[in-house]
BALOBA-1460 file (C-alpha; in Angstrom, 3 decimals):
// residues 156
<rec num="1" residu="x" x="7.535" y="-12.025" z="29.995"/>
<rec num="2" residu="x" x="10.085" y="-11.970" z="33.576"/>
<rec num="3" residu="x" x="12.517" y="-13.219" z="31.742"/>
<rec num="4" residu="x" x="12.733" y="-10.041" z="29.042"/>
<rec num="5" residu="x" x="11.834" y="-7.387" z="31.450"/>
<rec num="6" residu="x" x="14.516" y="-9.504" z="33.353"/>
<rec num="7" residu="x" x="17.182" y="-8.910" z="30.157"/>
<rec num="8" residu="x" x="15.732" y="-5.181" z="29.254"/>
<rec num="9" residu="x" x="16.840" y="-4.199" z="32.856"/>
<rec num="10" residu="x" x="20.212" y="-5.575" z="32.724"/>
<rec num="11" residu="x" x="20.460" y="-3.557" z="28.935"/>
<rec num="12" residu="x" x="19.493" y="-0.859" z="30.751"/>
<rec num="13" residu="x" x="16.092" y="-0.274" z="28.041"/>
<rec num="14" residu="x" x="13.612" y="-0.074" z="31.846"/>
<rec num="15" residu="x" x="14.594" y="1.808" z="34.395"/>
<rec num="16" residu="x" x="11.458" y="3.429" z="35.617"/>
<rec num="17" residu="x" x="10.167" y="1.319" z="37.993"/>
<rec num="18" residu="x" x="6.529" y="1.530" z="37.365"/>
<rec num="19" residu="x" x="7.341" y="1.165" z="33.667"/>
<rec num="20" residu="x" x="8.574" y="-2.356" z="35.172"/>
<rec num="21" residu="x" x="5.502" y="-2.968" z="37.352"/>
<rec num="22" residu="x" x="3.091" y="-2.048" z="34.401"/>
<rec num="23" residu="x" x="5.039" y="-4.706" z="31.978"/>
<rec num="24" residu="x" x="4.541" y="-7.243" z="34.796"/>
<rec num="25" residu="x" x="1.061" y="-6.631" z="35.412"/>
<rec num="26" residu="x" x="-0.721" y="-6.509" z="32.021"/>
<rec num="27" residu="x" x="-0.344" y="-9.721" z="30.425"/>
<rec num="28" residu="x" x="0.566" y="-9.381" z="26.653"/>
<rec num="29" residu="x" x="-1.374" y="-12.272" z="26.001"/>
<rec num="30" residu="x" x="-4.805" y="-11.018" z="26.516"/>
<rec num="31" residu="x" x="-4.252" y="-8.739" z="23.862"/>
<rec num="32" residu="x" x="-3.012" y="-10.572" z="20.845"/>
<rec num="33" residu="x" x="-5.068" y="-12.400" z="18.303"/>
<rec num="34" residu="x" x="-6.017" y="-16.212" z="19.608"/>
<rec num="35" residu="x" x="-3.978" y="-17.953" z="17.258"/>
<rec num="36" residu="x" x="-0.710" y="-15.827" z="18.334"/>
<rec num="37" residu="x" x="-1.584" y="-16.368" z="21.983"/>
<rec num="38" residu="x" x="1.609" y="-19.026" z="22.385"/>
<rec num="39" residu="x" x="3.845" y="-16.164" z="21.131"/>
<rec num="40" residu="x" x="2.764" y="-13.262" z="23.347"/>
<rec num="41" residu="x" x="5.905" y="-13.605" z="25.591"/>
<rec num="42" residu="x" x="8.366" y="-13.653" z="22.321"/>
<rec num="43" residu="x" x="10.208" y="-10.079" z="21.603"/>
<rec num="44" residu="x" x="8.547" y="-9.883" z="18.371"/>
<rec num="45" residu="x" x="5.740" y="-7.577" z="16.913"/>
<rec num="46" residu="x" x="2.775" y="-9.963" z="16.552"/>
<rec num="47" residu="x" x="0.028" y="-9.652" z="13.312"/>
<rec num="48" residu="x" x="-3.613" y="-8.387" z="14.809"/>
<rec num="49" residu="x" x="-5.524" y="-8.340" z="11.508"/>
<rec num="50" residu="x" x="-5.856" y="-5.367" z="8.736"/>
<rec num="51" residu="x" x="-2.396" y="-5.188" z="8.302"/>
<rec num="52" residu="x" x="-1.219" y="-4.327" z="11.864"/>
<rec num="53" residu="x" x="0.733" y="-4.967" z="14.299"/>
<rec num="54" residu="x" x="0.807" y="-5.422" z="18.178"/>
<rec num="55" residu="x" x="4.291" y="-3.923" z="18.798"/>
<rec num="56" residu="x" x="7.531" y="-5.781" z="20.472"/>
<rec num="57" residu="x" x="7.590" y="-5.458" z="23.781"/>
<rec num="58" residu="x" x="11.128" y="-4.127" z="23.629"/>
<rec num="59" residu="x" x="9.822" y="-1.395" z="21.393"/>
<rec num="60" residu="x" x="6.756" y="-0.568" z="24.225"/>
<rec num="61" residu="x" x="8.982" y="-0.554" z="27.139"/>
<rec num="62" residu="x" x="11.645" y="1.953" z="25.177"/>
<rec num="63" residu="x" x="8.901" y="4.375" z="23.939"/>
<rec num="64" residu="x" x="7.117" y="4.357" z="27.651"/>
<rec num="65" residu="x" x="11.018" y="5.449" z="29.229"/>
<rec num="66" residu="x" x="10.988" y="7.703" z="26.659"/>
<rec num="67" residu="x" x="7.801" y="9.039" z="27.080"/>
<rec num="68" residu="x" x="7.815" y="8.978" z="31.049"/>
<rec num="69" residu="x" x="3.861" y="9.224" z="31.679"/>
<rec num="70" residu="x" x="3.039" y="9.171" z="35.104"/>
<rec num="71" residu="x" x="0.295" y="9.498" z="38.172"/>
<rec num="72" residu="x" x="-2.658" y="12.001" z="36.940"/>
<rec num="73" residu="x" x="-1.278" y="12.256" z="33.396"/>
<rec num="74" residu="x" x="-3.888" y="12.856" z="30.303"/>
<rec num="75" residu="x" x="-2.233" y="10.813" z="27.415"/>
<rec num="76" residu="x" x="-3.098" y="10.176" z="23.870"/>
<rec num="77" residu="x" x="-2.350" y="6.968" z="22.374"/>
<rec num="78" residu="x" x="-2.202" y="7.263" z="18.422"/>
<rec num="79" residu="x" x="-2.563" y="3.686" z="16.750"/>
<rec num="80" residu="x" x="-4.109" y="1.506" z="19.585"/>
<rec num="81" residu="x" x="-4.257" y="-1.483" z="18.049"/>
<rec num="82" residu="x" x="-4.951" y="-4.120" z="20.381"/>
<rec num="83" residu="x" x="-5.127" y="-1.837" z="22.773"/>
<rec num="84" residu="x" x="-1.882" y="-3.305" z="25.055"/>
<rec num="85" residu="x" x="0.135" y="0.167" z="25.138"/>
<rec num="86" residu="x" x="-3.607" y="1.943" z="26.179"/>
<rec num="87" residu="x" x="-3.166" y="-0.533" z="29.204"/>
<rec num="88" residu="x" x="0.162" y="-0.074" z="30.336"/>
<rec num="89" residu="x" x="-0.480" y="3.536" z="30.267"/>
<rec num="90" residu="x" x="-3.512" y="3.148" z="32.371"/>
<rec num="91" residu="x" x="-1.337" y="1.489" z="34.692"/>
<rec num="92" residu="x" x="0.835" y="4.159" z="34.897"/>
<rec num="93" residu="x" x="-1.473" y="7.157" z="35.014"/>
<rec num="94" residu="x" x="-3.264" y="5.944" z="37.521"/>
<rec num="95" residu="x" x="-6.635" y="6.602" z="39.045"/>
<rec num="96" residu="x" x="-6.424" y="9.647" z="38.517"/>
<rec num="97" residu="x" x="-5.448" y="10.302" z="34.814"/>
<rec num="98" residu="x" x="-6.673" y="9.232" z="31.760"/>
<rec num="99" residu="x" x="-5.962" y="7.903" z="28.008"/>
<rec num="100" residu="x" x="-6.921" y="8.309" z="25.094"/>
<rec num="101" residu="x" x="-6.927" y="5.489" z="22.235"/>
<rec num="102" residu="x" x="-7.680" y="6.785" z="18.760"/>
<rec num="103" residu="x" x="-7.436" y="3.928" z="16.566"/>
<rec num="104" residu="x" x="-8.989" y="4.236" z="12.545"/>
<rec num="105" residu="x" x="-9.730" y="0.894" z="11.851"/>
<rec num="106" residu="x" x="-13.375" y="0.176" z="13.133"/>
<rec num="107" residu="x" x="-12.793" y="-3.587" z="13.930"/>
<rec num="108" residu="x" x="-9.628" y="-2.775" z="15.843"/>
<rec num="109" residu="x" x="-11.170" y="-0.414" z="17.736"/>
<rec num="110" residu="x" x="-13.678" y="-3.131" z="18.791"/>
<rec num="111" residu="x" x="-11.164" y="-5.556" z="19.405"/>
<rec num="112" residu="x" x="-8.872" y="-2.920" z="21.320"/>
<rec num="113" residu="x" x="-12.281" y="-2.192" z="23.582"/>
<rec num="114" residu="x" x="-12.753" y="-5.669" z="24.259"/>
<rec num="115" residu="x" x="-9.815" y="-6.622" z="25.068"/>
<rec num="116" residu="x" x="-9.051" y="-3.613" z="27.452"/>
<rec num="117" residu="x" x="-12.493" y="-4.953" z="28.772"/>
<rec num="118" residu="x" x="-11.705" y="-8.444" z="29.546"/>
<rec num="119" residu="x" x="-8.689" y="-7.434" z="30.805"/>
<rec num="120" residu="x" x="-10.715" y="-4.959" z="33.556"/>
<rec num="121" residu="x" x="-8.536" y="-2.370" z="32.445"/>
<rec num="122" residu="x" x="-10.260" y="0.999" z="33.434"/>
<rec num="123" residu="x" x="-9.367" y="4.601" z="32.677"/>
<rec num="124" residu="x" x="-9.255" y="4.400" z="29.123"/>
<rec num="125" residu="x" x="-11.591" y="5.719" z="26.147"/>
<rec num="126" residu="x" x="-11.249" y="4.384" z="22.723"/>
<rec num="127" residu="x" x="-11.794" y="6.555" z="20.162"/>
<rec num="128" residu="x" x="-12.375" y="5.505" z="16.722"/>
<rec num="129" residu="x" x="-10.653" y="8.511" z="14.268"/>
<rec num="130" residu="x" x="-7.488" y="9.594" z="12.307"/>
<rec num="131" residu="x" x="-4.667" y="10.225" z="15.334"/>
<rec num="132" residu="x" x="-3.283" y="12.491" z="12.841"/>
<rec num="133" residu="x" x="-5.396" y="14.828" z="13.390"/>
<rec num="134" residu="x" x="-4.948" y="14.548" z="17.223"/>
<rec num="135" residu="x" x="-8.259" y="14.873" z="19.128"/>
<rec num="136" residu="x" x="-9.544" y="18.245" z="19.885"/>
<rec num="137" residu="x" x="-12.366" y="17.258" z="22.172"/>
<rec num="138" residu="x" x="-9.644" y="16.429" z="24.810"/>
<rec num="139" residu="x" x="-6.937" y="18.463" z="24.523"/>
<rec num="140" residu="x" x="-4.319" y="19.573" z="25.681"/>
<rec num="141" residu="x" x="-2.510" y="16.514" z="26.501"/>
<rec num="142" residu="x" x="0.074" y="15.466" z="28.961"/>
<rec num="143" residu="x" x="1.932" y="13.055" z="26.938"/>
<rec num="144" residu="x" x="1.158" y="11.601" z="23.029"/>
<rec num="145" residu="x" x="2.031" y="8.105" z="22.024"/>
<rec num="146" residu="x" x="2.309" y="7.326" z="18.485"/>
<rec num="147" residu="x" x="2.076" y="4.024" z="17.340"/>
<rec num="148" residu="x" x="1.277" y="4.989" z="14.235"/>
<rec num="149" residu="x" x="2.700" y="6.548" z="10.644"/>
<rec num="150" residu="x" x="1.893" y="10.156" z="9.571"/>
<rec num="151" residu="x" x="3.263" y="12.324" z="7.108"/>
<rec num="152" residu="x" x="3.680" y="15.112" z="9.188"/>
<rec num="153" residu="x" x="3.285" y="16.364" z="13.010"/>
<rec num="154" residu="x" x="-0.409" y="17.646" z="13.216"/>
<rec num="155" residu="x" x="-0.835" y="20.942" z="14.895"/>
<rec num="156" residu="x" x="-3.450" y="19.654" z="16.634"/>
């Protein structure tokens, strides 16, 4: 994984430092499927089961510049999947702040708790529900990551 955080720097995709730190730290490969494991380091969006997808890595590290979440932040993550993005933004949040994973499909859910578990990643609740509909019983939120289709932008 050095060696494309290495080439994202130099094509100016990271800048933010701790965006960089948090891409280092949490190792990809703890949260793809067992049979992908060999690929976790490839710039490619990887299958996780039920038709989904644990995203690129270039695609993470451009939608965490854009999204700029930082020390104390409250963040919803829409679409957790694996759970991967839920961790970098732990990272990044801190001690002090806190994410949200909504994720619809039960068994990823599971899988996205366990393997935020084995990874000791802390700070994070997993939510099992339709990120459309954002999640009331936590609002207002600092920052919203979708990693996930809707038709339109709830109000929620």
């Amino acid at each position: 994984m050095d060696d494309l955080i290495a080439r994202f720097e130099k094509q100016g995709i990271l800048k933010t430092p701790q965006i960089i730190e948090a891409l280092r730290a949490v190792d990809r490969s703890k949260f793809v499927v067992p049979d992908y494991e060999p690929d976790a380091n490839l710039n490619e969006p990887l299958p996780i089961g039920y038709g989904q997808t644990i995203s690129q890595p270039m695609t993470v590290g451009f939608m965490l510049e854009l999204l700029q979440a930082g020390d104390s932040d409250k963040v919803l993550d829409v679409g957790a999947g694996s759970g991967w993005t839920a961790a970098l933004l732990s990272r990044l949040v801190g001690p002090n702040g806190k994410v949200y994973a909504m994720e619809r499909i039960p068994q990823l859910k599971h899988f996205c708790e366990s393997n935020l578990r084995a990874a000791g990643i802390e700070g994070v609740e997993v939510v099992l529900g339709d990120g459309s509909r954002g999640w009331p019983p936590a609002a207002p939120f600092d920052r919203i990551h979708v990693a996930a289709a809707a038709t339109e932008v709830p109000t929620a």
